[in-house]
Every structure is written in structure tokens, then in C-alpha cells.
C-alpha beads as a LAMMPS data file, in Angstrom:
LAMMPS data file: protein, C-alpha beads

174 atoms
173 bonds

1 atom types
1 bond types

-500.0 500.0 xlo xhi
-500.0 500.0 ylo yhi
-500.0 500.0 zlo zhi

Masses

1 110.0

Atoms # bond

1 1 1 -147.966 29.799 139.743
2 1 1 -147.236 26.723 137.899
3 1 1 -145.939 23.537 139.823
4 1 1 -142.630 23.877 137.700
5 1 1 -141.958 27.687 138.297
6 1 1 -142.842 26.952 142.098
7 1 1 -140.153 24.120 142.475
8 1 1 -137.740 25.672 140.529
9 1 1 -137.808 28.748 142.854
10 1 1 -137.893 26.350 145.867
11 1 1 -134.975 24.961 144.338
12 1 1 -133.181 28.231 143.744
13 1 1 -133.818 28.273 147.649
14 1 1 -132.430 25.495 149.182
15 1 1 -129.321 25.785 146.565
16 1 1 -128.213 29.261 147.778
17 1 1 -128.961 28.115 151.789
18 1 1 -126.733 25.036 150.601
19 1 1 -123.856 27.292 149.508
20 1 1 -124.221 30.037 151.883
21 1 1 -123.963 27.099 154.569
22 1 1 -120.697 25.384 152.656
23 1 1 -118.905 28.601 151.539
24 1 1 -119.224 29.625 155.930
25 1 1 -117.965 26.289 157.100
26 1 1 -114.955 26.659 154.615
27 1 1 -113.478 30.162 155.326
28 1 1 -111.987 32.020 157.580
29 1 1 -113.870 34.363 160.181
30 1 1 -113.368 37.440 157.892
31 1 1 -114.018 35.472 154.832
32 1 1 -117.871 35.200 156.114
33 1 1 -119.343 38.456 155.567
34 1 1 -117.702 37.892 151.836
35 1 1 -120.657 37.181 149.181
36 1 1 -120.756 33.429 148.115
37 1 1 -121.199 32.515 144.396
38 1 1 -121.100 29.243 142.924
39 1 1 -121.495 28.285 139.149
40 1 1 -122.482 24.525 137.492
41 1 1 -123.772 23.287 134.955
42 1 1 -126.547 22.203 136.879
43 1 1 -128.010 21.702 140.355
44 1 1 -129.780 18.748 142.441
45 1 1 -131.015 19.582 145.849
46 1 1 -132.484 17.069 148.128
47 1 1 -133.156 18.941 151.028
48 1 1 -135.205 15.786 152.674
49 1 1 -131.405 13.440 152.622
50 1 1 -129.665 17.012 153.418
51 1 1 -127.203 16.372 150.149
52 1 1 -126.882 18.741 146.908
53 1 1 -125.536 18.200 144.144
54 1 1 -123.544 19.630 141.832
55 1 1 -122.466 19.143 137.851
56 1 1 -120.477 20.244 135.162
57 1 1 -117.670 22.852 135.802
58 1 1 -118.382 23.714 139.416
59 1 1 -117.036 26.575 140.925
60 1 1 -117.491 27.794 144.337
61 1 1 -115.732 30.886 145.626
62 1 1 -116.124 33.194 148.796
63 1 1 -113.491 35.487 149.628
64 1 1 -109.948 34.103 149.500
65 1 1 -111.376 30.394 148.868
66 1 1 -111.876 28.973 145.275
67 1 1 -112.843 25.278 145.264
68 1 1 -113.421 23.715 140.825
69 1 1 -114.428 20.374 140.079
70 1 1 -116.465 18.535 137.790
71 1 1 -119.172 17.237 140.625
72 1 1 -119.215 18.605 143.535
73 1 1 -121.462 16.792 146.744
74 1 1 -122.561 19.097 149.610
75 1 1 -123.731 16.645 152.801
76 1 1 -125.569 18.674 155.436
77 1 1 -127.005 17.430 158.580
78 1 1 -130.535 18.119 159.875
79 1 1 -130.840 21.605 161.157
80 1 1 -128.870 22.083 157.407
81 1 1 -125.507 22.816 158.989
82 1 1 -122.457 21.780 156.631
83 1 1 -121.037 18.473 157.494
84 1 1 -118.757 17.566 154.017
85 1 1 -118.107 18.366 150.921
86 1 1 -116.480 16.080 148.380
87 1 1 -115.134 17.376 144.814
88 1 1 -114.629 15.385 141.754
89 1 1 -112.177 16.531 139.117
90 1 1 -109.604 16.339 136.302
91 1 1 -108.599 17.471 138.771
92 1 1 -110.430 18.879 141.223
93 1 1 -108.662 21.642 143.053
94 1 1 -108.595 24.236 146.447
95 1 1 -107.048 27.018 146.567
96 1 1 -107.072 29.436 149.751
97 1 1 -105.442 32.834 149.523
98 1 1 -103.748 33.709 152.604
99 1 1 -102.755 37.111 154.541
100 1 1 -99.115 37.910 154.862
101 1 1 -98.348 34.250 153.194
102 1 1 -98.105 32.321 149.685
103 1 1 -101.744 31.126 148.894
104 1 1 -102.686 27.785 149.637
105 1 1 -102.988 25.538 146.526
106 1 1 -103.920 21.634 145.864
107 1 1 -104.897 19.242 143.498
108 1 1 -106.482 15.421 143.467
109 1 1 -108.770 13.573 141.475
110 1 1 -111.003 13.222 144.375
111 1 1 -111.070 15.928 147.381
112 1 1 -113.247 15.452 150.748
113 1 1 -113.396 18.595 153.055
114 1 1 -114.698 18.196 156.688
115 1 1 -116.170 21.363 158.498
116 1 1 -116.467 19.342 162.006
117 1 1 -114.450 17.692 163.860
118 1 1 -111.610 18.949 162.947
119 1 1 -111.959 21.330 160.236
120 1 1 -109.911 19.382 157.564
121 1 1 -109.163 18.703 153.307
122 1 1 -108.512 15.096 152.760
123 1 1 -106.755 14.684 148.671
124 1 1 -107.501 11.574 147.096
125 1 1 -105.870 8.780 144.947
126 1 1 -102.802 10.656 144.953
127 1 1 -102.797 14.657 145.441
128 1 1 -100.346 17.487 145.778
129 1 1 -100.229 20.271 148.529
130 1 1 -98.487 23.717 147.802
131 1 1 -97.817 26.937 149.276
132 1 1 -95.260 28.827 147.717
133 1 1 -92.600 26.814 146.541
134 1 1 -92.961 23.958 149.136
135 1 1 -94.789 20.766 148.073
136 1 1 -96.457 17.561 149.608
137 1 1 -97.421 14.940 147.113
138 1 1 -98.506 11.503 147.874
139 1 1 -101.517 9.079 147.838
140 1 1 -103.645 10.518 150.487
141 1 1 -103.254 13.531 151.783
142 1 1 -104.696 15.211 154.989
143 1 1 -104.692 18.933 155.968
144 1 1 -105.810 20.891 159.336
145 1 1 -105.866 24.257 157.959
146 1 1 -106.184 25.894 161.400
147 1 1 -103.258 24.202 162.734
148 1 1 -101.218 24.249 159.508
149 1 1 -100.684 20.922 160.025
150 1 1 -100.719 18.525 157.187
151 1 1 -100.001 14.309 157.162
152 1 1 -99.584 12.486 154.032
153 1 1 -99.383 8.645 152.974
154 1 1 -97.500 7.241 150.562
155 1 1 -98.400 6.156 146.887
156 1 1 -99.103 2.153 146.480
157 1 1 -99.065 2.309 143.451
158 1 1 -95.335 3.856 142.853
159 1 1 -92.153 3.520 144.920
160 1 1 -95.069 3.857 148.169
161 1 1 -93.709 7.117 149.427
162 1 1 -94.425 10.239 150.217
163 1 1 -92.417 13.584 148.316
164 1 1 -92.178 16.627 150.195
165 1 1 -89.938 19.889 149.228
166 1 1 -89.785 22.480 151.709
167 1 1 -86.893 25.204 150.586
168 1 1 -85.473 27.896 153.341
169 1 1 -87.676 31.373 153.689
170 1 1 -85.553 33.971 152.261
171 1 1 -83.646 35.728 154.536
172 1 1 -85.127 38.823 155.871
173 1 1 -88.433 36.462 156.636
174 1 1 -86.772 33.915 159.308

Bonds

1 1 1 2
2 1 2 3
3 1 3 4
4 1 4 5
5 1 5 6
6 1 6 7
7 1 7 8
8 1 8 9
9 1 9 10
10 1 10 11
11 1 11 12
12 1 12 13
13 1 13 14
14 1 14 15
15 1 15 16
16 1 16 17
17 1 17 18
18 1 18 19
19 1 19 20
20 1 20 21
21 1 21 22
22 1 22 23
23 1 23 24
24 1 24 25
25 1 25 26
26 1 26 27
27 1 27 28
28 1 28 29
29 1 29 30
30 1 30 31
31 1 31 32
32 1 32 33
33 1 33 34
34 1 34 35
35 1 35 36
36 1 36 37
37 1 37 38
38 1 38 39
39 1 39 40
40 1 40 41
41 1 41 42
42 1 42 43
43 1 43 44
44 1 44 45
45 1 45 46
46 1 46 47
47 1 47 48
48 1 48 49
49 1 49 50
50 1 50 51
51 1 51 52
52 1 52 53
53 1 53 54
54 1 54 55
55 1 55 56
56 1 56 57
57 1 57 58
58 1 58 59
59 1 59 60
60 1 60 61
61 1 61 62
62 1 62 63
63 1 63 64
64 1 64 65
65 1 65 66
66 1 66 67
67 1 67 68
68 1 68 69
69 1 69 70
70 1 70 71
71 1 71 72
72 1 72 73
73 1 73 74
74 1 74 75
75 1 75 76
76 1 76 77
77 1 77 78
78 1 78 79
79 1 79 80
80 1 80 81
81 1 81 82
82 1 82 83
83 1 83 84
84 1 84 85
85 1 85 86
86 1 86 87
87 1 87 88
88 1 88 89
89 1 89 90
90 1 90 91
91 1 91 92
92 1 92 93
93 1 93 94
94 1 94 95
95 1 95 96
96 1 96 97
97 1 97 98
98 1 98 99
99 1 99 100
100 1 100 101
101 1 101 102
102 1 102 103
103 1 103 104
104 1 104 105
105 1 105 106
106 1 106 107
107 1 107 108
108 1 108 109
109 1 109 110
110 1 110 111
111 1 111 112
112 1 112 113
113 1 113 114
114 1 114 115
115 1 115 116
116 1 116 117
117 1 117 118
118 1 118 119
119 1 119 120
120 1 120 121
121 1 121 122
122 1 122 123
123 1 123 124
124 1 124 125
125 1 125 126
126 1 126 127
127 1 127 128
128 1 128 129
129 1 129 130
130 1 130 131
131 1 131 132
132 1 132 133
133 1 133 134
134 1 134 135
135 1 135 136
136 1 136 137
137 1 137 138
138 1 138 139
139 1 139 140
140 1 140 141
141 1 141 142
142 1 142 143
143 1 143 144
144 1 144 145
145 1 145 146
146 1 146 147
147 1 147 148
148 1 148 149
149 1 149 150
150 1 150 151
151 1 151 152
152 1 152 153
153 1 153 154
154 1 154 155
155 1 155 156
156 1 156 157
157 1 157 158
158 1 158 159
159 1 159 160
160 1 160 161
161 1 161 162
162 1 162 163
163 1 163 164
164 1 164 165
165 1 165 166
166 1 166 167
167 1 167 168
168 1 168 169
169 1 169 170
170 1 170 171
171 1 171 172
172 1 172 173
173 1 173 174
């Protein structure tokens, strides 16, 4: 086999253990048995550094989680376990759907999401947070997603605060 055909299906390797590990660390226990598939433009593992790479329309979805950006950076640590991803967009978004719930929807230019330590999605240089028709926009933007528990800082750049709308469940639902 040639040395190109050989290291493109090394490649093709280390890029599906990559997502396999990210689309895991980013779902919920019955979201895990779900298959993974993630489109680009392109692809660059470095399995050595334990990053990949990601250009050009990237899409990753498994089960009820879509993540989209226009570069995507998957950090992994040695045994290849997912550490962090961080999403680059116009704008990059998340979007969870959720059992018995609204689904789970933000937006940021920049988006960091943690799998350790706590489990978290950080928006970047100013992001919004919805579910339903409740909102959480500000500069940064931190979310636990297993303790529904969310913390947000203001924008500098504007009047330096946080927004958040949160209207009434319907009755019937309280």
C-alpha cells in the first residue's frame, strides 16, 4: 500500500476514535449507544499532542446533541480520553434536545465545552442561552448541564450586564 493510502486510513482512524471519544463525553447516558457522525470540510489529527482538528462547516451530532461551527478543536489527554472541545463560529452553536423539556439551545462566537471536572459549556465574547422561551445573554456564559445550573457575566463592552428572561410555566406544568 502506498505511504499516502496508509496514512490516510490511519487518519480515518484516529478521526473516528477522536469523535467517538468527544460525541461520549458530551451526551447523556442513553445518548451513548447513539451512532456518532461528524462532517468538515476537512480533518487534522495529531494523535502524538492528543488534539484534532477540525475545518469548514463542522458538524457533530450524536443523539439529541448537535454542536456547528466553522473550526472545531478536540483536546484529548494521553490514554485519548476527551478533555475539551472548543468551537469557532459565525456563530458557533449547541443545541441538546431534552426528554419531557424544551431543547437546549445556544449561540457564541467562541464555545469551550469541558467533559471533566465538572462537565460544563463555557459561551464566549458574548453568547445567549435558551430553552424554551427563557433566555440568558451576556459576555461569558457558563453552564453545568447536569445540575441545570448556569452563571453568566456581564458584557464590557455594553451597559456591563447580564439579560435574563425567564416567563412562568403554563399552568397545568407548575
Amino acid at each position: 500500500m502506498p505511504h499516502h493510502a496508509n496514512r490516510l486510513t490511519h487518519l480515518f482512524w484516529l478521526t473516528l476514535a477522536t469523535m467517538l471519544a468527544v460525541a461520549q463525553a458530551q451526551t447523556a447516558p442513553s445518548d451513548r449507544t447513539e451512532a456518532v457522525e461528524l462532517a468538515a470540510d476537512s480533518a487534522e489529527v495529531d494523535d502524538a499532542n492528543g488534539v484534532s482538528i477540525y475545518r469548514g462547516d463542522v458538524v457533530l451530532t450524536r443523539g439529541a446533541l448537535r454542536i456547528t461551527g466553522d473550526l472545531m478543536r478536540v483536546f484529548t489527554d494521553a490514554e485519548r480520553q476527551l478533555e475539551r472541545v472548543v468551537v469557532e463560529g459565525t456563530p458557533a452553536t449547541y443545541r441538546e434536545t431534552l426528554p419531557d423539556a424544551a431543547p437546549r439551545r445556544a449561540e457564541a462566537p467562541r464555545m469551550e465545552y469541558y467533559a471533566r471536572g465538572p462537565e460544563r459549556l463555557v459561551l464566549l465574547e458574548g453568547g445567549e442561552l435558551r430553552q424554551g422561551d427563557n433566555t440568558v445573554t451576556g459576555q461569558t456564559i457558563t453552564h453545568y448541564p447536569a445540575e441545570n445550573r448556569t452563571v453568566a457575566d456581564g458584557d464590557g463592552d455594553g451597559d456591563g450586564r447580564v439579560n435574563v428572561r425567564v416567563l412562568p410555566a403554563p399552568e397545568g406544568d407548575q
